[in-house]
C-alpha positions in Angstrom: 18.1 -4.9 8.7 18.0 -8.6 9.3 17.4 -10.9 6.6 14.2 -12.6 7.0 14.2 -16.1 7.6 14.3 -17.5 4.1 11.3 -19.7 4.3 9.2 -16.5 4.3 10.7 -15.3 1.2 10.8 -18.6 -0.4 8.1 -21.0 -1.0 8.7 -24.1 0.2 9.4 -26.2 -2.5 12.7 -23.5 -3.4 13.9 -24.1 -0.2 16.1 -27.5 -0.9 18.1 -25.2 -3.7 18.6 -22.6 -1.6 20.1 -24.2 1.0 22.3 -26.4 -1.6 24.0 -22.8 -3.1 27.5 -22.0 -2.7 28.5 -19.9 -0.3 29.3 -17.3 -2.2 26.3 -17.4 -4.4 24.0 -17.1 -1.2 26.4 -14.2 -0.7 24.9 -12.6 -3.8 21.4 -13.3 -2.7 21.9 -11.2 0.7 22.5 -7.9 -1.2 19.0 -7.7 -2.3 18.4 -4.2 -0.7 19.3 -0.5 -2.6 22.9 -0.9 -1.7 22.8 -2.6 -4.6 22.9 -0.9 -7.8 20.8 -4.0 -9.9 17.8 -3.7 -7.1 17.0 0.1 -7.4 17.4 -0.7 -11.4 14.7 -3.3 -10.8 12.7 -1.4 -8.3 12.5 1.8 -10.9 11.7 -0.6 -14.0 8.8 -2.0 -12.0 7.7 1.2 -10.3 7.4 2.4 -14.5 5.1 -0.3 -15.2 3.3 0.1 -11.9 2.7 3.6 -13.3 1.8 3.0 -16.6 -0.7 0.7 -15.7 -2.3 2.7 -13.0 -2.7 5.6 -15.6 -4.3 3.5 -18.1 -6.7 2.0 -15.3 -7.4 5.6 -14.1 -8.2 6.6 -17.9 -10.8 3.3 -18.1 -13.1 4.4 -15.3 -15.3 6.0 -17.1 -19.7 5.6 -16.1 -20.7 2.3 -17.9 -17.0 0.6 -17.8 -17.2 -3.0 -16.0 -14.9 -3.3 -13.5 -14.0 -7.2 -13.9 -12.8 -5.8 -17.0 -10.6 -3.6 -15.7 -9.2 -5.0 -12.8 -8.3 -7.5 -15.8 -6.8 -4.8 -18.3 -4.8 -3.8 -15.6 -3.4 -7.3 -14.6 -2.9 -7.7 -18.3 -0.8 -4.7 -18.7 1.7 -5.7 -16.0 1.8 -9.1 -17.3 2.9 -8.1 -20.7 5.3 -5.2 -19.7 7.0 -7.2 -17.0 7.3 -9.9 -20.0 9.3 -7.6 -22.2 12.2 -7.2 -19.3 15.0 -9.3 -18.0 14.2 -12.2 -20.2 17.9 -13.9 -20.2 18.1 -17.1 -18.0 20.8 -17.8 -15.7 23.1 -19.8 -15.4 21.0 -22.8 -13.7 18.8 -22.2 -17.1 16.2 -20.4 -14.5 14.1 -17.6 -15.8 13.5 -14.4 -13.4 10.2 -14.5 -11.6 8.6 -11.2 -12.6 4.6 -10.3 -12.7 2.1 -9.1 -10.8 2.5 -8.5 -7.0 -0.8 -7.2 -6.3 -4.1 -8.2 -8.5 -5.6 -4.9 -9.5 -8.7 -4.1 -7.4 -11.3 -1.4 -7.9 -13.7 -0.7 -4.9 -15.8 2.1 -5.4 -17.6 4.5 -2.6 -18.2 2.6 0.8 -15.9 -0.4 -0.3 -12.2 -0.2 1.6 -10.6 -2.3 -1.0 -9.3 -5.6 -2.7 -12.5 -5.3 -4.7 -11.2 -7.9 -7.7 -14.7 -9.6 -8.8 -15.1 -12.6 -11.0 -16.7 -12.0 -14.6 -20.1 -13.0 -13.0 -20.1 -10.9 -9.9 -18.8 -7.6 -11.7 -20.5 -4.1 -10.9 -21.0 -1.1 -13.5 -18.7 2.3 -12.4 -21.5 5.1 -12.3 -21.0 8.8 -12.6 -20.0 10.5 -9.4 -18.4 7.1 -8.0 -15.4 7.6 -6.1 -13.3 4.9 -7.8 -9.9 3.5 -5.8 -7.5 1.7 -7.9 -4.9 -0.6 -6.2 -1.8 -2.8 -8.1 1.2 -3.9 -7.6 3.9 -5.6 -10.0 7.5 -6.9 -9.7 10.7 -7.9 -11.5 12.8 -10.6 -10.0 10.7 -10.3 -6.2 11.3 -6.2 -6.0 8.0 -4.9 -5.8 6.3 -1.4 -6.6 2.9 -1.1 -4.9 0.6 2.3 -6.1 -2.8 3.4 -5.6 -5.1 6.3 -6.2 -8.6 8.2 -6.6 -10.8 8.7 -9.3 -14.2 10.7 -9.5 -16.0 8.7 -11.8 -17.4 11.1 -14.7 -15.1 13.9 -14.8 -18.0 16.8 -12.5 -16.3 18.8 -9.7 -17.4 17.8 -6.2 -17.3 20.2 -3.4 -18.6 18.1 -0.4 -17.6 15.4 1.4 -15.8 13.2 -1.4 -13.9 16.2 -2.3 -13.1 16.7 1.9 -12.1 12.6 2.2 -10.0 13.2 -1.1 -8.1 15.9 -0.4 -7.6 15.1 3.0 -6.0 11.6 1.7 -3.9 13.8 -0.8 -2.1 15.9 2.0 -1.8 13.2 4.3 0.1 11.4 1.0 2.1 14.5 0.2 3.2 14.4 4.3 4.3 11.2 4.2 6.6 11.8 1.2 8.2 14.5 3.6 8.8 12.5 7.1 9.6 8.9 5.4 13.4 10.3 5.8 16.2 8.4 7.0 16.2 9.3 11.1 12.5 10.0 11.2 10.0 7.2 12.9 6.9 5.4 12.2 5.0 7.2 14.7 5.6 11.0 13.1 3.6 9.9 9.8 0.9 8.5 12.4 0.9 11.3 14.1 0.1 13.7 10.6 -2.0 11.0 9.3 -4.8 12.0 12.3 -3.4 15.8 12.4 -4.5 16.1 8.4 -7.6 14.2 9.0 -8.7 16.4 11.7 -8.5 19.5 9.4 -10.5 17.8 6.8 -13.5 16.0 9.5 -12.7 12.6 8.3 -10.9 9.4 10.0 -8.0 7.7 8.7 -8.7 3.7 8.2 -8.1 1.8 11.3 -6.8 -1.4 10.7 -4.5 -0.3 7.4 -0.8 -1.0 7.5 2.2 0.5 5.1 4.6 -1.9 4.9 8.3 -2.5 4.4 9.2 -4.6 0.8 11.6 -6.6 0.5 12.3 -9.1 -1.8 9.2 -11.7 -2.5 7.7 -9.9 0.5 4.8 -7.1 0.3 4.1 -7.3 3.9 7.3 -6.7 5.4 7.4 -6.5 9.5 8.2 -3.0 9.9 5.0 -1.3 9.2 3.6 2.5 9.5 -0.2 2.4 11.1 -2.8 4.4 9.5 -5.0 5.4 12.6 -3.6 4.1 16.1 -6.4 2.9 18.9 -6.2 1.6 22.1 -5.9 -2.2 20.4 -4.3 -1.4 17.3 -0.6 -0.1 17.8 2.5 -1.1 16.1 6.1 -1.1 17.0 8.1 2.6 16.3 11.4 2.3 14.4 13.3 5.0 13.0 13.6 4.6 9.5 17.1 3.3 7.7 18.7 4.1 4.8 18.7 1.9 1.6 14.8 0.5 2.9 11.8 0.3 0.7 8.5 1.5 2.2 4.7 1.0 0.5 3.6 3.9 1.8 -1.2 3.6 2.1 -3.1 6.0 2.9 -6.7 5.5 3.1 -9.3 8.0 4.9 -12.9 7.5 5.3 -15.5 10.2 5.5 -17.2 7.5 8.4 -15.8 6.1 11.6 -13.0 5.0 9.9 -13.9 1.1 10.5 -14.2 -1.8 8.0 -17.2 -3.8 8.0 -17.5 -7.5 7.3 -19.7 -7.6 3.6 -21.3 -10.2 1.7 -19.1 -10.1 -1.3 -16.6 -12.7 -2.1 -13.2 -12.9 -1.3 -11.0 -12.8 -4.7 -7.7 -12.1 -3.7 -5.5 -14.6 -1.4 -1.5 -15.2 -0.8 -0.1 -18.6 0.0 0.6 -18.7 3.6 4.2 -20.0 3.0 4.7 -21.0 6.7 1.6 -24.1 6.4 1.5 -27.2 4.6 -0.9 -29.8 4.0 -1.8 -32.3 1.3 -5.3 -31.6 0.2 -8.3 -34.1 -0.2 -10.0 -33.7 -3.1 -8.4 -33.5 -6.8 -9.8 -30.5 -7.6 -8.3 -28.6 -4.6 -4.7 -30.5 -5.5 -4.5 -28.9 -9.1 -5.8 -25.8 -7.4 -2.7 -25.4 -4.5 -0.1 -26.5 -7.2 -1.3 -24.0 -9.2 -0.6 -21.2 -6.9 2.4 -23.1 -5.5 3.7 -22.7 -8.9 2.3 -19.2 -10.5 2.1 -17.6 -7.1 4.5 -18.9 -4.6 4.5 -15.6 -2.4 2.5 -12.8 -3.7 -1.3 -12.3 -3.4 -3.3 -12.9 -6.7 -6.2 -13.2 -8.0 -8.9 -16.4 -8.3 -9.7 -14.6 -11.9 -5.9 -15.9 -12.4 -6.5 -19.2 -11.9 -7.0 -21.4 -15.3 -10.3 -23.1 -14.4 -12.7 -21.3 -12.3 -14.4 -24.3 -10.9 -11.1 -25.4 -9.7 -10.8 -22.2 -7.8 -14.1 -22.6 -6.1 -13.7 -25.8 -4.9 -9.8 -25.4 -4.2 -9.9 -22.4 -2.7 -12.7 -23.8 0.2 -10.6 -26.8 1.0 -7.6 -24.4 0.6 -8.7 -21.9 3.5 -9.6 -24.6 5.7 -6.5 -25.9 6.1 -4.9 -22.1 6.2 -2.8 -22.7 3.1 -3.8 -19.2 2.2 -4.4 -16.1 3.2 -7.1 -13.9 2.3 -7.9 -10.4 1.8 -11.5 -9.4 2.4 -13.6 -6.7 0.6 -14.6 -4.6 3.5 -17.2 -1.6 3.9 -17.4 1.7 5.4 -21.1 2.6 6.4 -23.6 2.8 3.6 -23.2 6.5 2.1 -19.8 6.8 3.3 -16.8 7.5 1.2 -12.9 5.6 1.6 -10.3 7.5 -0.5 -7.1 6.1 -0.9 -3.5 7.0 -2.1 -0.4 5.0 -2.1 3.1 5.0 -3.6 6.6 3.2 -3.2 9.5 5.2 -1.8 13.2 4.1 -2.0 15.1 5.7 0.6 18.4 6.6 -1.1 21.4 7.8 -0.1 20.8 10.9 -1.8 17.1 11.0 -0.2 13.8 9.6 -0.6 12.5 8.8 -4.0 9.0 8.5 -5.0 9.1 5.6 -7.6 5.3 5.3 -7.7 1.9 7.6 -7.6 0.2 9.2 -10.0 0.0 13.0 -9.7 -3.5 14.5 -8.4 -4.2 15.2 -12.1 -7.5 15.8 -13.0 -8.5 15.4 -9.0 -7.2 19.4 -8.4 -10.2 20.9 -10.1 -12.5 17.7 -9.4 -12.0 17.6 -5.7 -12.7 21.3 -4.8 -13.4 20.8 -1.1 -13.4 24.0 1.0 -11.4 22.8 3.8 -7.5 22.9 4.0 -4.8 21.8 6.2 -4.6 24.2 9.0 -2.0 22.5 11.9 0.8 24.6 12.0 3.4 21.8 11.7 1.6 20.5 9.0 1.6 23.6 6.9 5.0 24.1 7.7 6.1 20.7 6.4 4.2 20.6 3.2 5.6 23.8 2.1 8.7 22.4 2.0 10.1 21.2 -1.0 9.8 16.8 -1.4 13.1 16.8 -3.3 15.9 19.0 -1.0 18.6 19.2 -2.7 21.5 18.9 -0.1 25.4 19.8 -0.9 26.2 16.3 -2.5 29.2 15.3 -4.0 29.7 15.4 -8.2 28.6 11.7 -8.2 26.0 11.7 -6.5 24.6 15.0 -8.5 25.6 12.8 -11.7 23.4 10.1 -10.7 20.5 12.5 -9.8 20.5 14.0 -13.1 20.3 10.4 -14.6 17.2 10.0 -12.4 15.9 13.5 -13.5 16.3 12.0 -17.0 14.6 8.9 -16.2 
């Protein structure tokens, strides 16, 4: 697939070394897709972090926890494992940009998502809360995105959180299945709304999977969760050596996000817009993220100086320097569930690189409904890891990955 045009991969103020490489050291940059060997190595190291902070987030909701506190553990954790990796410079004396790619957010219940509060605007987890956990980290731009559900409390629910759970589950374990080389968008549309009907829930409108690349987490190619009449995306047929963030977030509502009243906390530098700020404040704020978070979303907790970050980011979003994701609702007494992993599609197949297993959700989320669609049955009994008639090396390399 095309190369992007470099200014969305690279902030701005990299551009002027960019351009003044070699030619054949821009060579090297092109290959930064899983034809190269180094990328899928960097892809799986960050996909293991991804995982191992996602597992110790899931293990800290627990009723009383404070989820500022979390969101921060789990920020923490990816800061300090992608620290321990690929810590040589290169040759220019540069070190490898590595760190978090997506703040972690927990939004609880009727909240969609990108729930990331400040110290002061925390909330308590409660028993019986259903509890979605969102992060992403990176090594060297390669990102690995994962998300998943938690019952707050440990009790077994039979009703609708265990329907809008489940339902998520499948349509997760589907998606594994059709994001194959050959297949399109539009097929894991298609059993996104197929699973949902089975369950009597709605997938999300308005939530996107998206292509990675390198330094980008919103890649153009993008899978839609629930198609309308205004919201329809492009179909492609999906191509070898491509990296997919595949989301998956059903809603036991309509399946719309409301506007709330809670603050915006997570924003990525709209790398296409320049301007030179007013005040002081806002300055130190936009160099900040210029600097720390030149292309991925982060967190205002993140910045140094919170007043900074109030008045920068203000001046900031006025002048579209950033972008902004917004903690949206479901109705009051609704629930959202949400999964999401990475997949690395390999010549030897799709790999899973992110995703916690449904762990302790298979005797928690005892809903009485299952998938009944035919073609739906039919593909989840089939096995997520074929094994086709390779040849020696490539059976070699899968039982490295078995291994792994």
């Amino acid at each position: 697939s095309a190369r992007p045009n470099t200014s969305a991969v690279t902030p701005c103020s990299r551009i002027s070394s960019f351009a003044a490489m070699s030619d054949n050291e821009s060579e090297e940059e092109m290959i930064a897709d899983l034809s190269n060997p180094d990328v899928t190595t960097k892809y799986r190291a960050a996909g293991d972090i991804v995982n191992k902070a996602l597992q110790k987030v899931v293990d800290a909701c627990v009723a009383d926890a404070d989820i500022a506190t979390i969101c921060e553990m789990g920020d923490k954790i990816m800061e300090e494992e992608t620290g321990k990796l690929y810590n040589k410079k290169d040759k220019d004396g540069k070190k490898m940009e590595k760190g978090i790619a997506f703040p972690t957010c927990v939004s609880v219940n009727e909240l969609i998502g990108h729930f990331c509060p400040l110290k002061g605007e925390s909330r308590q987890l409660k028993a019986g809360d259903v509890a979605k956990i969102d992060l992403a980290c990176h090594i060297d731009g390669f990102i690995a995105a994962a998300a998943h559900t938690v019952i707050v409390g440990g009790e077994k629910v039979e009703d609708k959180k265990a329907d809008v759970i489940m339902a998520a589950w499948n349509a997760a374990e589907a998606a594994l299945r059709l994001v194959q080389v050959g297949n399109t968008n539009t097929q894991v549309t298609q059993a996104f709304s197929k699973i949902a009907e089975d369950f009597k829930v709605k997938p999300m409108q308005g939530v996107l999977s998206h292509q990675l690349k390198k330094h980008v987490i919103d890649g153009n190619r993008t899978i839609i969760c629930a198609e309308t009449a205004e919201e329809k995306v492009e179909e492609f047929e999906f191509e070898l050596n491509e990296v997919y963030s595949i989301d998956i977030v059903m809603s036991t509502g309509e399946g719309k996000g409301k506007e709330t009243e809670l603050r915006s906390t997570v924003y990525k530098r709209a790398v296409e817009n320049n301007y030179m700020l007013k005040t002081q404040k806002a300055r130190q704020f936009i160099s900040e993220v210029n600097k720390r978070f030149p292309a991925l979303p982060f967190t205002l907790r993140a910045i140094e100086d919170e007043q900074v970050a109030r008045v920068g980011i203000s001046e900031a979003r006025r002048h579209e320097l950033l972008e902004e994701y917004p903690v949206l609702k479901e109705a009051h007494n609704e629930i959202v569930a949400q999964f999401k992993f990475t997949l690395l599609l390999l010549p030897g197949g799709t790999k899973k690189i992110t995703g916690l297993p449904l762990g302790k959700l298979q005797e928690q989320a005892a809903s009485t409904k299952s998938v009944e669609n035919e073609d739906m049955k039919k593909l989840l009994s089939t096995s997520a890891n074929p094994k086709k008639a390779k040849k020696k090396k490539a059976d070699k390399d899968e039982k490295k990955e078995e291994d792994k």
